[in-house]
FIZA-166626 format. One record per residue (C-alpha): x, y, z; chain; residue in three letters. Coordinates in Angstrom, 2 decimals, decimal comma, always signed. Layout:
BEGIN
<X X | Y Y | Z Z | c A | r Ala>;
...
END
This chain:
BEGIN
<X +0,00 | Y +0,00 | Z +0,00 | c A | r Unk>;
<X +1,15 | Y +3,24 | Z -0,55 | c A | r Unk>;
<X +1,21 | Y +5,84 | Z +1,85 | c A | r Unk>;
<X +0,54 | Y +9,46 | Z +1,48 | c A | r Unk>;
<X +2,26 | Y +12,10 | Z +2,99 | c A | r Unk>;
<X +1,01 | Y +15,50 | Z +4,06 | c A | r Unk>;
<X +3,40 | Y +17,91 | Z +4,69 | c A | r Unk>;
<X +2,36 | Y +21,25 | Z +6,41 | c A | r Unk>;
<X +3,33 | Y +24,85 | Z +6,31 | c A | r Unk>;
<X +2,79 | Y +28,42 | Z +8,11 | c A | r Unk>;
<X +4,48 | Y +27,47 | Z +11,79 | c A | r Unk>;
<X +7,48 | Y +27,26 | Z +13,53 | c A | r Unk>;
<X +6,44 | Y +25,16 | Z +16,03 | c A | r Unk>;
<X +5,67 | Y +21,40 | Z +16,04 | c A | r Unk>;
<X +1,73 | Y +20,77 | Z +15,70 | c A | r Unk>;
<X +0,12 | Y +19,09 | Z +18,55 | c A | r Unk>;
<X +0,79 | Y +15,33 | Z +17,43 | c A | r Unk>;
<X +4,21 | Y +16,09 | Z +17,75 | c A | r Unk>;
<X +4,25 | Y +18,05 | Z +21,08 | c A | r Unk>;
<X +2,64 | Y +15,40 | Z +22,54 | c A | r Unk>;
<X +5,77 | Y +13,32 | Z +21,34 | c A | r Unk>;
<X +8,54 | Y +15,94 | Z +22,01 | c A | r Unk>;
<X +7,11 | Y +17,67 | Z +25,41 | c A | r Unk>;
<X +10,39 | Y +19,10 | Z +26,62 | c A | r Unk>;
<X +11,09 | Y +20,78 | Z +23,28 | c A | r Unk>;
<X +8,38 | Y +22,27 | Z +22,95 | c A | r Unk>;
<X +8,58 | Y +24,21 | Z +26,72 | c A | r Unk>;
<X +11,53 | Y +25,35 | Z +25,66 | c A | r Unk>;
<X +10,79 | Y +27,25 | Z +22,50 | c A | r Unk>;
<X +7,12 | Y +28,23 | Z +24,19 | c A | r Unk>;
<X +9,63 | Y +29,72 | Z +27,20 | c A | r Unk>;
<X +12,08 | Y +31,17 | Z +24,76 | c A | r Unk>;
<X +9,20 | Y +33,32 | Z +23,39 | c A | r Unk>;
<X +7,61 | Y +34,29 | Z +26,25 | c A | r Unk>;
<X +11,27 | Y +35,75 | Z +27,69 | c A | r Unk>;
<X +11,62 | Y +37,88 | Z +24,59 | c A | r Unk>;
<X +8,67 | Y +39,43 | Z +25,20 | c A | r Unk>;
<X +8,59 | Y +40,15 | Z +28,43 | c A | r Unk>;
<X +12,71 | Y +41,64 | Z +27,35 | c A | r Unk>;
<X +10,71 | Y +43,81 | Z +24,97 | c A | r Unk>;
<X +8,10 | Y +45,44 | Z +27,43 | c A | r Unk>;
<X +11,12 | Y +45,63 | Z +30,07 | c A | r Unk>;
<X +12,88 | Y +48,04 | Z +27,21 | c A | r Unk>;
<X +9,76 | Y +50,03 | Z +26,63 | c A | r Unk>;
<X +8,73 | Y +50,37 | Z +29,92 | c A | r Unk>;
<X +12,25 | Y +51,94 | Z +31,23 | c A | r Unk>;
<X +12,92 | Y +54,15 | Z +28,18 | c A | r Unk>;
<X +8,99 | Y +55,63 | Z +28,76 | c A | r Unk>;
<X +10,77 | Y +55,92 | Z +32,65 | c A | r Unk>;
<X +13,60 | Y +57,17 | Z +31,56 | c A | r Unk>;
<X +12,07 | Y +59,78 | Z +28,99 | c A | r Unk>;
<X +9,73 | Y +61,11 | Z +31,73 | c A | r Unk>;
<X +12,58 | Y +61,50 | Z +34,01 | c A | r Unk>;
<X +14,83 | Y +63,70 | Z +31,66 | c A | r Unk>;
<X +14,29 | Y +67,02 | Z +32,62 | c A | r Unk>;
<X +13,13 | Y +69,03 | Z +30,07 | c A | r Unk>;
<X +15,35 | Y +72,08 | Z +28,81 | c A | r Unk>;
<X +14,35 | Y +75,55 | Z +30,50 | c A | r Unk>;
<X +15,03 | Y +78,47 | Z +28,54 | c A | r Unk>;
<X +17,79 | Y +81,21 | Z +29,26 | c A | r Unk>;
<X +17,02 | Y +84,63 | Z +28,51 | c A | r Unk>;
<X +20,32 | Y +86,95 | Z +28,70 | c A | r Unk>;
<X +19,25 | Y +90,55 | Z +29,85 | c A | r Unk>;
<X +21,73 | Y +93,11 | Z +29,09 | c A | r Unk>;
<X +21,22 | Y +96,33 | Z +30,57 | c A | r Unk>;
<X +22,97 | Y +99,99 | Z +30,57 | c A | r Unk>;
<X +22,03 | Y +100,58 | Z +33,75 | c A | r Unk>;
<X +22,98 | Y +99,43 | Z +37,23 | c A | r Unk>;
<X +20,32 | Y +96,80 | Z +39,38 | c A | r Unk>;
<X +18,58 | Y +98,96 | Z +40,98 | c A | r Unk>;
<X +17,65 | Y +101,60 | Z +38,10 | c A | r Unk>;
<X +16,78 | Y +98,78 | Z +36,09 | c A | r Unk>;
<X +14,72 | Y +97,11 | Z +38,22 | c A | r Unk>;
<X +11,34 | Y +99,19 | Z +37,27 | c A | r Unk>;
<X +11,72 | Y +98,01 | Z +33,49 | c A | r Unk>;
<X +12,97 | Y +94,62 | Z +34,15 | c A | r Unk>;
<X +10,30 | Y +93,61 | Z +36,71 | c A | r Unk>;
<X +7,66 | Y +95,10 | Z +34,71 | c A | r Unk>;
<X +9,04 | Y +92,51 | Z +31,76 | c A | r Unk>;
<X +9,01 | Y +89,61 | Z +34,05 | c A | r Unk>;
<X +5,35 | Y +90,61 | Z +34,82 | c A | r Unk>;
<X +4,57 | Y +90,63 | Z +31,19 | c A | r Unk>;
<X +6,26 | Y +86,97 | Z +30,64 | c A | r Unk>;
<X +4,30 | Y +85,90 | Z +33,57 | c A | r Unk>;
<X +1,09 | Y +86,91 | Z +31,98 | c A | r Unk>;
<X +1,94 | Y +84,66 | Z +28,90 | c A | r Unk>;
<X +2,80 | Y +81,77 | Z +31,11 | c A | r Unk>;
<X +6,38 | Y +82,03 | Z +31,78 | c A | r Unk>;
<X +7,85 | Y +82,31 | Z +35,52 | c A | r Unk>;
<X +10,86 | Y +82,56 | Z +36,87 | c A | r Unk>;
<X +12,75 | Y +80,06 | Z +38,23 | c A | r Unk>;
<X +10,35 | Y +77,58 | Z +36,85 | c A | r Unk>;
<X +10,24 | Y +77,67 | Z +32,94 | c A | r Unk>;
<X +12,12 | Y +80,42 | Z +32,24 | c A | r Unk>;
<X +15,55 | Y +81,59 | Z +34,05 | c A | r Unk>;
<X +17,19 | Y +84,79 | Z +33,06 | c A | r Unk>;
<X +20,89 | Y +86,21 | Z +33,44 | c A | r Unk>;
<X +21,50 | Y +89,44 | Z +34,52 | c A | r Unk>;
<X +23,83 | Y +91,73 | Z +33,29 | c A | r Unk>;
<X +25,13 | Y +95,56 | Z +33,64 | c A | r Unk>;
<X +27,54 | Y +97,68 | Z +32,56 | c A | r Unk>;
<X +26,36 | Y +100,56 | Z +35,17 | c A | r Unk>;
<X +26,55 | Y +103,43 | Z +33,10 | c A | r Unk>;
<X +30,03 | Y +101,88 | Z +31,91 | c A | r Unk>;
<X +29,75 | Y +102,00 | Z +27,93 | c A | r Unk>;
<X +32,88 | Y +100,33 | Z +27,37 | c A | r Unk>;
<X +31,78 | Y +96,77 | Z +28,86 | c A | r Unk>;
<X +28,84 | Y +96,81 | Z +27,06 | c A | r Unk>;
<X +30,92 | Y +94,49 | Z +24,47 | c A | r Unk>;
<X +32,74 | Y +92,28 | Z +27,24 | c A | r Unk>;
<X +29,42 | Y +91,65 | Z +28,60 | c A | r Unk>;
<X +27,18 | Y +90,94 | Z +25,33 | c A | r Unk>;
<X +30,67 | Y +87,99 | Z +24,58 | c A | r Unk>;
<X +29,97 | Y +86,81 | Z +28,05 | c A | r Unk>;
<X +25,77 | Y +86,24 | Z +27,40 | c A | r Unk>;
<X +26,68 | Y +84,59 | Z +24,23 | c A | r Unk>;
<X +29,37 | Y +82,31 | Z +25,78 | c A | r Unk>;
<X +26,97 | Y +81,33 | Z +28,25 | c A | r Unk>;
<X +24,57 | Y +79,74 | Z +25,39 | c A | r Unk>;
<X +21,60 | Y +81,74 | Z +26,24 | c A | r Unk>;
<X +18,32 | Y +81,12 | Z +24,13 | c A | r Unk>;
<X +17,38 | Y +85,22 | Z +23,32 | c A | r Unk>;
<X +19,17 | Y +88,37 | Z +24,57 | c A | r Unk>;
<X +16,72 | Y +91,53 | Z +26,06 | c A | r Unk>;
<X +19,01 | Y +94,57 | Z +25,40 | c A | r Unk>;
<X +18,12 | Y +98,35 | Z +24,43 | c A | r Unk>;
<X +20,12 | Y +101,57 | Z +23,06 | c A | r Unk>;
<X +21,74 | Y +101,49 | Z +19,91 | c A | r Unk>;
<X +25,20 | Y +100,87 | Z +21,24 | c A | r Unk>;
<X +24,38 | Y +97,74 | Z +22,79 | c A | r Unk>;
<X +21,84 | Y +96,30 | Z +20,60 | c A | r Unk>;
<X +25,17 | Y +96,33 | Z +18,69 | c A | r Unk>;
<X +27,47 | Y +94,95 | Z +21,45 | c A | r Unk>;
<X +25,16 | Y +92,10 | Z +21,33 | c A | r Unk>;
<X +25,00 | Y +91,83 | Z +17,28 | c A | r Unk>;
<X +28,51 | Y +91,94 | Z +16,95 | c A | r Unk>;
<X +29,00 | Y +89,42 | Z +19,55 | c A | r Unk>;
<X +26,42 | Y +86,79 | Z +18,09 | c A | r Unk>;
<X +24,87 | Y +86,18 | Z +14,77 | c A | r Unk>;
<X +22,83 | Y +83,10 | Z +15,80 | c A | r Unk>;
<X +20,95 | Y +83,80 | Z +19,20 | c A | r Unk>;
<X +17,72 | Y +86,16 | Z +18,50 | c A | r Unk>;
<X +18,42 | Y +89,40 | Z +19,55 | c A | r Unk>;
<X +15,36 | Y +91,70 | Z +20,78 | c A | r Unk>;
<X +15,22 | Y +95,37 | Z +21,32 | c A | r Unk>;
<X +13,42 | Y +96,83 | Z +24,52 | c A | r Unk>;
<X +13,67 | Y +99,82 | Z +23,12 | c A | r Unk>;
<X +16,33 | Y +101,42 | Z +20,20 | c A | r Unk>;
<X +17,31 | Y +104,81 | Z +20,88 | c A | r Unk>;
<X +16,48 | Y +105,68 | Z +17,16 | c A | r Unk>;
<X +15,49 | Y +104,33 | Z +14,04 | c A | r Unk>;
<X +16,91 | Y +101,15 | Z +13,95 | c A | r Unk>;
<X +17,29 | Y +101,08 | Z +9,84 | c A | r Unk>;
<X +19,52 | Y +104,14 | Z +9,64 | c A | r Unk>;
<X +21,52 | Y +103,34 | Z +12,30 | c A | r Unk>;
<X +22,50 | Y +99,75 | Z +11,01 | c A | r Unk>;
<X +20,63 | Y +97,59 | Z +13,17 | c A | r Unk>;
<X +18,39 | Y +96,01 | Z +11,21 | c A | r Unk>;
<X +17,78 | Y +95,78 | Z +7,27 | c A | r Unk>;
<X +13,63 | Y +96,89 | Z +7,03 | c A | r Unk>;
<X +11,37 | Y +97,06 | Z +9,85 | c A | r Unk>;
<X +9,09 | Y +94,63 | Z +8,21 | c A | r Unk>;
<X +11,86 | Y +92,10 | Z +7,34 | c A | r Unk>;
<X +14,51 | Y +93,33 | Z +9,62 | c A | r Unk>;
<X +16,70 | Y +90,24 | Z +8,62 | c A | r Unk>;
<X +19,66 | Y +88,64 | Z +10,43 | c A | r Unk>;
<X +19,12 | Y +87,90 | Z +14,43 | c A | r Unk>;
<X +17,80 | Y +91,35 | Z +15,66 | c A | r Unk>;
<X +14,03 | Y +92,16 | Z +15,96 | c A | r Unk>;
<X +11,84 | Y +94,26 | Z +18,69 | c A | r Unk>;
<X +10,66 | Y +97,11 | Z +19,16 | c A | r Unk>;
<X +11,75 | Y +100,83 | Z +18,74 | c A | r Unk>;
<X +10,87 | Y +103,76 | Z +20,97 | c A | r Unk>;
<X +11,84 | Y +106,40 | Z +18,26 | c A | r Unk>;
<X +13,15 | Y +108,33 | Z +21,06 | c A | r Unk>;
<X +15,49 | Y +110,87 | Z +18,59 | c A | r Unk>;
<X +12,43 | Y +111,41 | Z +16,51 | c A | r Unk>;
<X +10,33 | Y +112,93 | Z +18,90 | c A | r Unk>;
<X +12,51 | Y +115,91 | Z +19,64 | c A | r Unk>;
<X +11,11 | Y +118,32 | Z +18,07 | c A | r Unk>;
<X +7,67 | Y +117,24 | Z +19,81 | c A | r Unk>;
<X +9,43 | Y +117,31 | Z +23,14 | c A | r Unk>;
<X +10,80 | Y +121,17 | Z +22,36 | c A | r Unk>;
<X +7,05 | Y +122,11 | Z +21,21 | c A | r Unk>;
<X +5,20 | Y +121,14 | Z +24,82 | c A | r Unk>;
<X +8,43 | Y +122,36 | Z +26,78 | c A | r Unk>;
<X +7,18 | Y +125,65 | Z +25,15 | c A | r Unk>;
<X +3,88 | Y +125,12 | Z +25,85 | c A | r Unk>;
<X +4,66 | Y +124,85 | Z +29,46 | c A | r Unk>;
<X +7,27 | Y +127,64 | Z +29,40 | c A | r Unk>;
<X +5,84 | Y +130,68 | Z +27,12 | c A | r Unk>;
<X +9,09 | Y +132,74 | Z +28,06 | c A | r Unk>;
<X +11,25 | Y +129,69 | Z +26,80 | c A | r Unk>;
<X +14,08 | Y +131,11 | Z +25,02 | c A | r Unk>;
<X +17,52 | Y +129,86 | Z +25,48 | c A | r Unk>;
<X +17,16 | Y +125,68 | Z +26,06 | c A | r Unk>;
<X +20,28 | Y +123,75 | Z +27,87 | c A | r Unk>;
<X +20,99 | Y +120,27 | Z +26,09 | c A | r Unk>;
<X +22,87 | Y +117,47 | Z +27,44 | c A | r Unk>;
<X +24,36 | Y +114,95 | Z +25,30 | c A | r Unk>;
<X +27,27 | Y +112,37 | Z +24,93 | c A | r Unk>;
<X +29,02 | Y +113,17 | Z +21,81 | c A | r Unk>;
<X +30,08 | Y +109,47 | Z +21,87 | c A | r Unk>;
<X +26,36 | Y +108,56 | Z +21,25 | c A | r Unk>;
<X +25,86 | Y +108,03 | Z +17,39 | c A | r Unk>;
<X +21,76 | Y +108,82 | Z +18,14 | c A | r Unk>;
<X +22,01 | Y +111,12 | Z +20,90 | c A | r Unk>;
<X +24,96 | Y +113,20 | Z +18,12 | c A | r Unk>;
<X +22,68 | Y +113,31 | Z +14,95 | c A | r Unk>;
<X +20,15 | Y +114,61 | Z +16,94 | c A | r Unk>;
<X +21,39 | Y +117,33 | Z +18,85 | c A | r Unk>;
<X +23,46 | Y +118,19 | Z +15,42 | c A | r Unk>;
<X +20,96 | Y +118,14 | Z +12,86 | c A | r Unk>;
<X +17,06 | Y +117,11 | Z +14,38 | c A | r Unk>;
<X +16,87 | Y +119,53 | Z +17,15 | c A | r Unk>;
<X +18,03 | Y +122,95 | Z +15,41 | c A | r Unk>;
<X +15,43 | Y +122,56 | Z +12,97 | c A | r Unk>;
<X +12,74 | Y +122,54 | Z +15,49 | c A | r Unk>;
<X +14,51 | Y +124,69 | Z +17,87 | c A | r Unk>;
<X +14,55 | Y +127,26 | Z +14,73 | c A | r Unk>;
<X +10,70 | Y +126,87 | Z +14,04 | c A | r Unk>;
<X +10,09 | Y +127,70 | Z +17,77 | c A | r Unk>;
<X +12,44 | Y +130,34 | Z +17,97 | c A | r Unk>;
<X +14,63 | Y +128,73 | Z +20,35 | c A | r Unk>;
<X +18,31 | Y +128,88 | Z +20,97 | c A | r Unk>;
<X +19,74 | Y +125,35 | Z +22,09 | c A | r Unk>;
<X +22,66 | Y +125,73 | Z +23,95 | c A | r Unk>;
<X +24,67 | Y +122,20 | Z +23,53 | c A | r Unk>;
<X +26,43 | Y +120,91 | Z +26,95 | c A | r Unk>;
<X +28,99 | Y +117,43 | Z +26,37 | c A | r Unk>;
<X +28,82 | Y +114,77 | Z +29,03 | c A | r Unk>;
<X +30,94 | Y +112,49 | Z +28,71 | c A | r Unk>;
<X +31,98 | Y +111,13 | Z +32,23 | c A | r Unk>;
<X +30,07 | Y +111,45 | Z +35,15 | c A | r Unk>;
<X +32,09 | Y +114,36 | Z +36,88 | c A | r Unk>;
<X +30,76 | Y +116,15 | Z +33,73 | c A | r Unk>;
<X +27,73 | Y +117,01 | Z +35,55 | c A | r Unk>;
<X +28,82 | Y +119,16 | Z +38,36 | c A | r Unk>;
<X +30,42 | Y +120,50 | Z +35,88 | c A | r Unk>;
<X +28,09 | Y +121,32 | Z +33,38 | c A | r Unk>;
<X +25,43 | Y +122,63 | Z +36,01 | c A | r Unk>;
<X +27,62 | Y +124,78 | Z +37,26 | c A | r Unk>;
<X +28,05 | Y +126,53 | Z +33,94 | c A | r Unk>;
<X +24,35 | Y +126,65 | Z +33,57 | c A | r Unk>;
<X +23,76 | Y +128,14 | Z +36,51 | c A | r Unk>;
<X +26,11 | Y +131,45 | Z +35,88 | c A | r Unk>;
<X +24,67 | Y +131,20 | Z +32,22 | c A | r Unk>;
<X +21,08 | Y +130,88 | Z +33,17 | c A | r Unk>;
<X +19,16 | Y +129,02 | Z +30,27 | c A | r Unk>;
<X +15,66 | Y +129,36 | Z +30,82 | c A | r Unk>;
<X +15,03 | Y +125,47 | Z +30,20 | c A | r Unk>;
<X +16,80 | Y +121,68 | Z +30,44 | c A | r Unk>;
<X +16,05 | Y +119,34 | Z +27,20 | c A | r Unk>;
<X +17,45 | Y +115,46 | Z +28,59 | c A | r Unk>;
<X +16,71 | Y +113,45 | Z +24,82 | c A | r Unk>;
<X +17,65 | Y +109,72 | Z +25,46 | c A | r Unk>;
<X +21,95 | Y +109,97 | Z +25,22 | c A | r Unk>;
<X +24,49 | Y +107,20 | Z +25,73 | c A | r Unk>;
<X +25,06 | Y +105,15 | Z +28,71 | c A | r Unk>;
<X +26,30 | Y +108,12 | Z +31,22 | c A | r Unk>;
<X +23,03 | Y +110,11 | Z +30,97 | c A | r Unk>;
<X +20,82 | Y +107,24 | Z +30,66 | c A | r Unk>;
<X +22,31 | Y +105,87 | Z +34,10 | c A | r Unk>;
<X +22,19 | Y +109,29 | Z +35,85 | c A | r Unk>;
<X +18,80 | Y +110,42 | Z +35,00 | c A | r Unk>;
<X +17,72 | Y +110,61 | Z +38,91 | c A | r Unk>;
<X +20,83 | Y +112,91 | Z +39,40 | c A | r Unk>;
<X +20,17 | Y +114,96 | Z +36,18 | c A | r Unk>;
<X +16,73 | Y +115,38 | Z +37,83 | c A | r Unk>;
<X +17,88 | Y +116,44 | Z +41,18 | c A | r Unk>;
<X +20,19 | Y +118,99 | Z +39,68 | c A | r Unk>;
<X +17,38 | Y +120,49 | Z +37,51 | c A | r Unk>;
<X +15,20 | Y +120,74 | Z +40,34 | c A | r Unk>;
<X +18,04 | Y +122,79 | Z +42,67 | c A | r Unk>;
<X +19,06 | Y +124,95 | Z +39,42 | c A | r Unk>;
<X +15,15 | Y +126,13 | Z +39,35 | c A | r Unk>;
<X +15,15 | Y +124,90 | Z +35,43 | c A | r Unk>;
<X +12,15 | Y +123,59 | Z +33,65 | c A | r Unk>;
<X +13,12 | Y +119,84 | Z +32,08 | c A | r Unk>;
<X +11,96 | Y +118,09 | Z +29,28 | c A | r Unk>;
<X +12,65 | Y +114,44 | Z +29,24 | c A | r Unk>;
<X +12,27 | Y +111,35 | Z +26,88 | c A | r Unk>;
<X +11,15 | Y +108,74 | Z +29,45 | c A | r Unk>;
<X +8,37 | Y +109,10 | Z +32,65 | c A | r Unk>;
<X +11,25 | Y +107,28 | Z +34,39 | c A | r Unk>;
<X +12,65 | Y +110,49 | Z +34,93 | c A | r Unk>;
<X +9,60 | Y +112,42 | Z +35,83 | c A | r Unk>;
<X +9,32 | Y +109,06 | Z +38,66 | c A | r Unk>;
<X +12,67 | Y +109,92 | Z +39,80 | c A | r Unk>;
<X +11,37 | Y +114,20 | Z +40,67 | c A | r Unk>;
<X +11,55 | Y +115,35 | Z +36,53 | c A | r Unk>;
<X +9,03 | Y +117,95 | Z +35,57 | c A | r Unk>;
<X +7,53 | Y +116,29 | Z +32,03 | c A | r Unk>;
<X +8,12 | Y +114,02 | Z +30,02 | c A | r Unk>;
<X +7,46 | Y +112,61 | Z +26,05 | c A | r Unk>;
<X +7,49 | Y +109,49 | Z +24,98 | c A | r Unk>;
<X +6,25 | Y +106,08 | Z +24,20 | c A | r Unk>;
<X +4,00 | Y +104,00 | Z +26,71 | c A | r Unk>;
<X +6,68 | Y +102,50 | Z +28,21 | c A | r Unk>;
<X +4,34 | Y +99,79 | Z +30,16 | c A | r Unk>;
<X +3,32 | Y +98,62 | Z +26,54 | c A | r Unk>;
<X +5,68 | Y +98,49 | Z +25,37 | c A | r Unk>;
<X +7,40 | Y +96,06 | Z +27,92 | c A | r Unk>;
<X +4,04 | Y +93,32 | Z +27,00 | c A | r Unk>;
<X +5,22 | Y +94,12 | Z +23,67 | c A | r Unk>;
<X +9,18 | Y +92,59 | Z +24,43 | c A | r Unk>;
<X +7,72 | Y +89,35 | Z +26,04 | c A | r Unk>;
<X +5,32 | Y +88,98 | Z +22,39 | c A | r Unk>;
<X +8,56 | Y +88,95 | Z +21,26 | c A | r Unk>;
<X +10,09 | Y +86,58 | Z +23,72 | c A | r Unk>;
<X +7,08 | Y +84,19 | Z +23,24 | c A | r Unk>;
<X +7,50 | Y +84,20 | Z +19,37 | c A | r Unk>;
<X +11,12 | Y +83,39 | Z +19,44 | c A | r Unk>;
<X +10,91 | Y +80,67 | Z +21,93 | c A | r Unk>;
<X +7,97 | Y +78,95 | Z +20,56 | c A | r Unk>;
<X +10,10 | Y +78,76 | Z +16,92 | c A | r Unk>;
<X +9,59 | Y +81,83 | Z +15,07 | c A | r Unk>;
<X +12,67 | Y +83,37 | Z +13,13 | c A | r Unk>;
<X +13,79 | Y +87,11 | Z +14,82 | c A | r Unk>;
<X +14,83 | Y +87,85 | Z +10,90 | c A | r Unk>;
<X +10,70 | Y +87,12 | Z +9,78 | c A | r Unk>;
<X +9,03 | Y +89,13 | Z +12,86 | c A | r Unk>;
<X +8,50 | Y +92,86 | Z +12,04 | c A | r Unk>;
<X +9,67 | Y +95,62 | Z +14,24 | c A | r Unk>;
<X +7,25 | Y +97,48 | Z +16,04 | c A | r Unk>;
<X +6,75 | Y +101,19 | Z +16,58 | c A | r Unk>;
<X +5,63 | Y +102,64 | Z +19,37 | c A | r Unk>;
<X +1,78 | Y +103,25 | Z +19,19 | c A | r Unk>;
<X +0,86 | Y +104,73 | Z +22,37 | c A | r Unk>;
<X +2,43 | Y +107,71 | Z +23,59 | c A | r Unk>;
<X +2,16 | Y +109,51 | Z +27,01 | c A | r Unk>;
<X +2,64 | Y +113,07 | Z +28,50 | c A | r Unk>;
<X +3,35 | Y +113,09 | Z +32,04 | c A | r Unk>;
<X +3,88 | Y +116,31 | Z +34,09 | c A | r Unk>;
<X +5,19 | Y +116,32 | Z +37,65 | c A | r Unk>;
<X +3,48 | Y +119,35 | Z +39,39 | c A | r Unk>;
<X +5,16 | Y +118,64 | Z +42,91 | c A | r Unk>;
<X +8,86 | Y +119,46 | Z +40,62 | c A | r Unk>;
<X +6,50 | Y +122,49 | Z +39,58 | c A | r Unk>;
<X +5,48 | Y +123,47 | Z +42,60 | c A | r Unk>;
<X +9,44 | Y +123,45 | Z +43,73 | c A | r Unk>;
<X +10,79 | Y +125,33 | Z +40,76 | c A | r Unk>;
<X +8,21 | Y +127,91 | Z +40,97 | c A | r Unk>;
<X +6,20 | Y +127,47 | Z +38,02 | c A | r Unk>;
<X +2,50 | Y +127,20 | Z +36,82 | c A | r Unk>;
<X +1,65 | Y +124,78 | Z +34,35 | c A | r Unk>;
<X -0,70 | Y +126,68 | Z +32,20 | c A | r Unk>;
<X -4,19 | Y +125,01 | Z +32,06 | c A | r Unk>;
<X -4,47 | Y +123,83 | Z +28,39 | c A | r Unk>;
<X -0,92 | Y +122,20 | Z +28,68 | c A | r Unk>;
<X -1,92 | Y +120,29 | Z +32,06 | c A | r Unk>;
<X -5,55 | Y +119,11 | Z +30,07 | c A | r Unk>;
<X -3,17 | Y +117,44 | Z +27,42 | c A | r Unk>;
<X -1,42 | Y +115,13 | Z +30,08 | c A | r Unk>;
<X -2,04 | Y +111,85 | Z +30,03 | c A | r Unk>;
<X -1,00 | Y +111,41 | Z +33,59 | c A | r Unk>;
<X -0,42 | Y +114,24 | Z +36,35 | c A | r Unk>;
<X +1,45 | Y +113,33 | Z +39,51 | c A | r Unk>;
<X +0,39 | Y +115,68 | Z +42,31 | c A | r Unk>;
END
């Protein structure tokens, strides 16, 4: 007889007939599978351990400053406010490092090297001479401006304010544009305004063009005489008081100039106030620190505008894609407690333009 043969296909293991013959064999291959498995889940169950263990990367934000800690504190806690109000705190998902050249222009490059050697994820700087610092000392981490000093296309900064290309974006405060605004309400306040006392640091490329070419235009449509004064080191300003007070201006224009006056404006205040002269400044910071009146953007919205900024960035976008901003609230302040100590009256129709009063 002949015998057929069936042969079978699809499986590596033995069908039952032959388990039943080959018993140990087959426990072994059954155990050999089982242990791979249970290898595999082992792997997946300590890399998913592992993974949620690894802490995840918290952003550094390198804030470079002109000023010393305390005198920047207003502007940098009212950015860390802003941040918080878009979710990031710090200390928790967000750290930032501190830095200042204290009214010290010359560090402002050591410092912006420094930020960048520490690998920090964005710089926060403002003023044309360090936004530059920190362009010159990195052209990979995003740059962004709290505030340029002027227009940040003519002085180099940046290529277009819609496309402002490379690593630097922001926001600009226009401060040299809005002399000749500044001159006009110091008149307003002053009628007898004739002779006006500016300070400036010739070593400021903004602060220079303006004093040189902006403000004499205005000055000449107001019939005003500015009378230039250089500071260039802090002993300048004994100095330079002292000149004004045997020369007797009949008003003090402060536009926004370099590291030294920027880091003295509660000094340049004080001295106003004991020389008796009117002052026109281009931030309410000084009007906080005693000023009379000041011009310029909102700076409090501006500061929710820098943490847009640091948002964007950190969330992927490109500095070189995101627009620069222009300031589009501005605000008068008048201080009429420096009034009241100088000896002047505010006339009524200038005080009704204020946006804020301090009494």
């Amino acid at each position: 007889m002949q015998r057929k043969f069936r042969i079978r296909f699809g499986s590596s293991f033995p069908d039952n007939r032959k388990s039943k013959a080959c018993p140990e064999s087959y426990r072994r291959i059954q155990n050999r599978k089982w242990a791979g498995l249970f290898a595999i889940l082992i792997v997946l169950v300590c890399g998913e351990r592992a993974e949620a263990q690894q802490p995840k990367k918290v952003p550094r934000i390198g804030y470079l400053s002109p000023f010393d800690p305390t005198r920047e504190s207003t502007r940098a806690e009212a950015i860390q406010r802003a941040l918080r109000e878009r979710g990031y705190v710090e200390g928790q998902n967000v750290t930032t490092e501190y830095r200042y050249t204290q009214g010290k222009s010359d560090r402002g490059p050591e410092l912006a090297a420094e930020l960048a050697l520490l690998g920090v994820d964005i710089i926060l700087t403002g003023g044309d001479p360090l936004i530059r610092a920190a362009k010159n000392a990195t052209k990979t981490i995003p740059i962004v401006m709290t505030g340029a000093g002027s227009d940040p296309v003519k002085a180099g900064l940046i290529d277009t304010l819609d496309r402002p290309g490379g690593n630097v974006t922001g926001i600009t405060l226009f401060y040299r544009e809005l002399g000749g605004k500044r001159l006009e309400l110091l008149k307003e306040a002053v009628p007898k305004l004739a002779r006006v006392a500016v300070l400036y640091d010739p070593a400021n490329p903004g602060s220079l063009i303006e004093v040189k070419e902006d403000l004499p235009l205005a000055a000449n449509a107001l019939t005003l005489t500015p009378q230039l004064r250089e500071i260039r080191v802090v002993d300048d300003f004994d100095r330079v008081f002292a000149v004004m007070k045997k020369q007797s201006p009949d008003g003090l224009y402060v536009p926004a100039g370099g590291s030294v006056i920027n880091a003295n404006l509660k000094r340049i205040a004080a001295l106003a106030l004991e020389s008796r002269l009117p002052a026109m400044y281009y931030s309410s910071l000084s009007v906080d620190f005693g000023g009379l009146m000041s011009y310029g953007a909102d700076l409090e919205e501006s500061y929710r505008r820098v943490a847009f900024y640091v948002d964007k960035i950190l969330k992927g976008a490109k500095p070189a894609e995101l627009p620069v901003e222009q300031p589009k609230k501005f605000e008068f302040v008048i201080n009429l407690k420096a009034a009241k100590q100088i000896g002047l009256t505010i006339p009524p129709n200038v005080l009704a333009r204020a946006d804020k009063v301090i009494k």
